[in-house]
C-alpha positions as CSV (number, residue, x, y, z in Angstrom):
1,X,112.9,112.2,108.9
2,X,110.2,113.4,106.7
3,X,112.6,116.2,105.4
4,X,114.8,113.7,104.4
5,X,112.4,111.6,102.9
6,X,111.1,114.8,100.7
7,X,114.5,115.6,99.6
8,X,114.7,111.8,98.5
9,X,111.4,112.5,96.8
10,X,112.4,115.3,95.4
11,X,115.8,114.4,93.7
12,X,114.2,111.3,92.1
13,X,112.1,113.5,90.4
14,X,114.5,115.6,89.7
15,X,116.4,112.9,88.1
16,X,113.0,111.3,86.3
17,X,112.7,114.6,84.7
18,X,116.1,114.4,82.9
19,X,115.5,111.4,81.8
20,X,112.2,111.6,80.6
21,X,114.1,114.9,78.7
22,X,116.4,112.5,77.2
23,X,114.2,109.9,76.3
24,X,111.9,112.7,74.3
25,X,115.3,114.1,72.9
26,X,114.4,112.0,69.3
27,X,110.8,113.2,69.7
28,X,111.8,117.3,70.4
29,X,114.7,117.4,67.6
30,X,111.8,116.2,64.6
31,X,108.9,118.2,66.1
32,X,111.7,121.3,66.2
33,X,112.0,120.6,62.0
34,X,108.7,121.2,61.3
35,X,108.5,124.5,64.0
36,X,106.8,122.8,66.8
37,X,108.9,123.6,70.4
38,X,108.1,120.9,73.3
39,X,108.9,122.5,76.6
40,X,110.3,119.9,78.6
41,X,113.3,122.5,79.5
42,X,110.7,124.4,81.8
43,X,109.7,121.6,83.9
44,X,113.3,120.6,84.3
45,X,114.2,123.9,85.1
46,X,111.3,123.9,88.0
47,X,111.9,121.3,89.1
48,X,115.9,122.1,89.1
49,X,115.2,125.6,91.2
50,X,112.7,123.3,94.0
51,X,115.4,120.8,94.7
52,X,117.9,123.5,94.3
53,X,116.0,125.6,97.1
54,X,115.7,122.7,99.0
55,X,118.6,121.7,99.9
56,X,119.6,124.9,100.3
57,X,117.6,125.8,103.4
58,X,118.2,122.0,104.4
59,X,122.1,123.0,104.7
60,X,121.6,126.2,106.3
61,X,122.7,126.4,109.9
62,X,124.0,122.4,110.1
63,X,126.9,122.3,111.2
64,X,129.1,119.6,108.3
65,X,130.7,117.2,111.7
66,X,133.6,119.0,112.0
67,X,134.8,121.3,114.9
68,X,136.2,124.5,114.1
């Protein structure tokens, strides 16, 4: 249950992070004219891989409900 409930967690951040990304979208294209980078692409990226790894080792060994 709790390892459900922190994947749960964990993909609505996920998803909070790309949006947050989108909503500074305006914001990153003018800072990027005058030569300033805003690094949003790293935390999405982070927090891509922990929710990637996540339910990766969640998967492993359970077995999908259907005999083989």
């Amino acid at each position: 249950m709790i390892t459900r409930l922190s994947n749960v967690a964990l993909f609505a951040l996920y998803q909070t992070t790309i949006a947050f990304g989108l909503l500074l979208l305006p914001l990153a294209v003018a800072m990027k004219r005058v030569g300033v980078s805003i690094p949003v692409h790293r935390l999405l990226m982070r927090v891509e891989r922990s929710y990637e790894a996540r339910t990766a080792t969640d998967t492993v060994g359970h077995n999908s409900g259907n005999p083989q």
